[in-house]
C-alpha positions in Angstrom: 0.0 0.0 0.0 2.9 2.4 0.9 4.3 1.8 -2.4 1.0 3.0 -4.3 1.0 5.4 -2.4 4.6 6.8 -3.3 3.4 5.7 -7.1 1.0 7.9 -6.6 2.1 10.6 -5.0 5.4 10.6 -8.3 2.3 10.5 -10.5 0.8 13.4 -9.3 3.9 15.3 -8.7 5.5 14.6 -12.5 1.7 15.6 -13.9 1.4 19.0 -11.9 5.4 19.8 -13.2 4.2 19.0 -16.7 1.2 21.3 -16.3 3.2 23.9 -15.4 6.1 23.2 -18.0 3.4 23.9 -20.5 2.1 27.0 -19.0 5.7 28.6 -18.8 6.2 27.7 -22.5 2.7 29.3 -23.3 3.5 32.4 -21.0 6.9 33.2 -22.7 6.4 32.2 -26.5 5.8 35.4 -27.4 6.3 37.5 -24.1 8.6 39.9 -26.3 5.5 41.3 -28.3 3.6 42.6 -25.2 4.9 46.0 -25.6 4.1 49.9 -24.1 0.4 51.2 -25.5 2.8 54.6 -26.9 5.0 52.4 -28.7 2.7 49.6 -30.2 3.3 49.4 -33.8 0.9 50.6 -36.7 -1.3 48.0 -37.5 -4.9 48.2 -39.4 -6.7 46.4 -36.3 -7.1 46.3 -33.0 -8.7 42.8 -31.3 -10.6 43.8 -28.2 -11.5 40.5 -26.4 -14.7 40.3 -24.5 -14.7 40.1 -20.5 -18.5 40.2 -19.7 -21.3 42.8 -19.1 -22.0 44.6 -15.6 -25.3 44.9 -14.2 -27.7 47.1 -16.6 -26.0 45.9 -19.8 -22.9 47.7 -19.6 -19.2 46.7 -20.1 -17.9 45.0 -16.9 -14.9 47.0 -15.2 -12.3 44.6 -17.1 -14.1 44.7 -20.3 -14.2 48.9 -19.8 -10.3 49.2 -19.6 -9.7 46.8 -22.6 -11.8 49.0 -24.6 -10.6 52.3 -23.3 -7.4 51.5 -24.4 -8.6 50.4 -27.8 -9.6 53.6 -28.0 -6.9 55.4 -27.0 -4.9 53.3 -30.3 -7.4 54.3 -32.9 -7.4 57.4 -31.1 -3.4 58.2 -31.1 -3.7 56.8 -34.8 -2.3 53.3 -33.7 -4.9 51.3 -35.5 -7.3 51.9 -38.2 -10.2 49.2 -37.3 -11.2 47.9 -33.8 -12.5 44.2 -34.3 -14.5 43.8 -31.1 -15.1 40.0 -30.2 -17.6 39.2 -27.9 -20.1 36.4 -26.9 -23.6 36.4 -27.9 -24.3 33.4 -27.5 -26.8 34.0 -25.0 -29.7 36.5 -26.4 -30.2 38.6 -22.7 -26.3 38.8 -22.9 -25.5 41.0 -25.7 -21.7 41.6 -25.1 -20.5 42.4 -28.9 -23.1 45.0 -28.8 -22.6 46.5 -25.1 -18.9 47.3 -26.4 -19.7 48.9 -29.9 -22.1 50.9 -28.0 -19.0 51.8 -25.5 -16.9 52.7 -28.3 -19.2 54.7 -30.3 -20.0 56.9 -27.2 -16.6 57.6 -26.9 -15.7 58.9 -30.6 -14.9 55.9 -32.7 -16.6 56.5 -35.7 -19.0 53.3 -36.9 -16.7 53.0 -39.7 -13.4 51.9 -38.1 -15.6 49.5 -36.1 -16.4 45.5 -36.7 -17.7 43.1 -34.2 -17.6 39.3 -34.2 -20.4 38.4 -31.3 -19.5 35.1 -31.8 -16.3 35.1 -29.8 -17.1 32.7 -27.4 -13.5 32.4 -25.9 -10.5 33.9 -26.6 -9.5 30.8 -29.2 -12.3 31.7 -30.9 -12.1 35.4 -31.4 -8.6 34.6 -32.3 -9.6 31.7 -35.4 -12.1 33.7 -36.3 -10.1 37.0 -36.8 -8.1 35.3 -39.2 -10.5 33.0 -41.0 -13.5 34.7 -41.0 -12.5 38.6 -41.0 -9.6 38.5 -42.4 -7.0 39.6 -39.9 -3.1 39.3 -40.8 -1.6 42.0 -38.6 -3.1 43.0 -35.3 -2.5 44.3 -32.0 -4.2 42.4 -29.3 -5.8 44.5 -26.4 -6.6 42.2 -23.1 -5.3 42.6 -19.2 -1.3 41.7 -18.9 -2.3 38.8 -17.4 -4.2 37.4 -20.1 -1.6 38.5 -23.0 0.3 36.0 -23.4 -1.9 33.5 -23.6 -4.0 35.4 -26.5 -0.4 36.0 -28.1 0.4 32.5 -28.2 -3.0 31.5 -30.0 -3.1 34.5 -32.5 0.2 34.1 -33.4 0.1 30.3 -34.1 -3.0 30.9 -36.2 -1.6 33.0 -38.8 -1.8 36.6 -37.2 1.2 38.8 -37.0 0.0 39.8 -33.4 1.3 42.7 -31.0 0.0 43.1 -27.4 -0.6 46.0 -25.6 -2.0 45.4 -21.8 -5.1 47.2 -20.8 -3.7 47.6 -17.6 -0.3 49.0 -18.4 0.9 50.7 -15.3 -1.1 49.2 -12.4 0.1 46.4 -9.9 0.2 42.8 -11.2 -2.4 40.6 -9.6 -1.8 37.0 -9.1 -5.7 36.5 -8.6 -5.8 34.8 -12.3 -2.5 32.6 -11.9 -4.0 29.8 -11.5 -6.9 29.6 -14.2 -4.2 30.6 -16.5 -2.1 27.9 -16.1 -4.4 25.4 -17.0 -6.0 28.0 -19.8 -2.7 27.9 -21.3 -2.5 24.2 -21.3 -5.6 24.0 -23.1 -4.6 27.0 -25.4 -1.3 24.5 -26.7 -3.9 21.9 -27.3 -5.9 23.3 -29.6 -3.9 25.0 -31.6 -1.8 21.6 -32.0 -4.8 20.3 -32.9 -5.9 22.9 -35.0 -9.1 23.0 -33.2 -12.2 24.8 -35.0 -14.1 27.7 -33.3 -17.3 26.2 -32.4 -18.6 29.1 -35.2 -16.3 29.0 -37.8 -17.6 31.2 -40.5 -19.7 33.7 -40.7 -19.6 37.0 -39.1 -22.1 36.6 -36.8 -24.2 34.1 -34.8 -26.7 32.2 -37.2 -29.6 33.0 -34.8 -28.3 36.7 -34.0 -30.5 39.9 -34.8 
């Protein structure tokens, strides 16, 4: 029994190393493209990823600073489109449009805006950036914490992808560590598998509008 036990126990230990093996490969693939919102490169898009709605419809707090500095980059002449990718999916959760409404309010013409409401996870937005709109060259706007991970999967799709963090200049939270760590797992998986978006054409849902 002991010995099961110590079987075990390597089993466990050699599976949680390999885990987090992965998760370091995921996190620094492409840490050198994360760079400072005033010197992010000129590209024609921006990808906003979606982060949920508040209460009364509106952007949540972590989905307002991704757009905000979205804005700032079409603003500061950055970017020339903001492709906003949000989930739909759900018709009394309408993110895609919450953030176009966001955007709008805050000077971006409707011209220089797309949205993709069926961005159902940040895979997703990713494939379907490059498949279905298009995308070859973007910079990717999500919280530090989450860039690397979105690097990784854009960049091993086929997009020449940049990051910028939303939160540039505020303390680093560890509050997400450990969801990322298995998110970045799975994010290796599917794109070695070359995994479709659970949409994959189209530019929006088929039961949308």
């Amino acid at each position: 029994m002991r010995r099961w036990i110590l079987r075990l126990l390597a089993l466990g230990l050699a599976a949680v190393l390999c885990l987090w093996v992965v998760s370091l490969y995921v996190e620094g693939r492409y840490v050198d493209r994360i760079i400072p919102r005033a010197e992010a490169p000129q590209k024609p898009v921006a990808l906003v990823y979606g982060a949920g709605l508040a209460p009364g419809g509106v952007p949540s707090a972590v989905l307002a600073q991704r757009l905000d500095a979205a804005i700032d980059l079409y603003h500061s002449g950055k970017v020339d489109t903001l492709l906003l990718s949000g989930d739909n999916s759900d018709r009394f959760h309408d993110e895609t449009r919450a953030m176009v409404r966001y955007v709008l309010d805050r000077g971006v013409p409707a011209s220089a805006v797309q949205e993709d409401d069926a961005g159902l996870s940040t895979y997703d937005s990713s494939v379907r950036a490059h498949t279905v709109f298009g995308v070859r060259e973007a910079v990717l706007v999500t919280q530090r914490f989450h860039l690397t991970r979105a690097l990784y999967i854009a960049n091993s799709v086929g997009i020449d992808a940049w990051g910028v963090a939303a939160d540039e200049g505020r303390p680093r939270t560890r509050r997400y560590a450990l969801r990322e760590t298995f998110s970045r797992v799975l994010a290796l998986g599917m794109v070695l598998a070359q995994a479709e978006p659970r949409y994959p054409s189209g530019r929006t849902l088929p039961s949308s509008r």
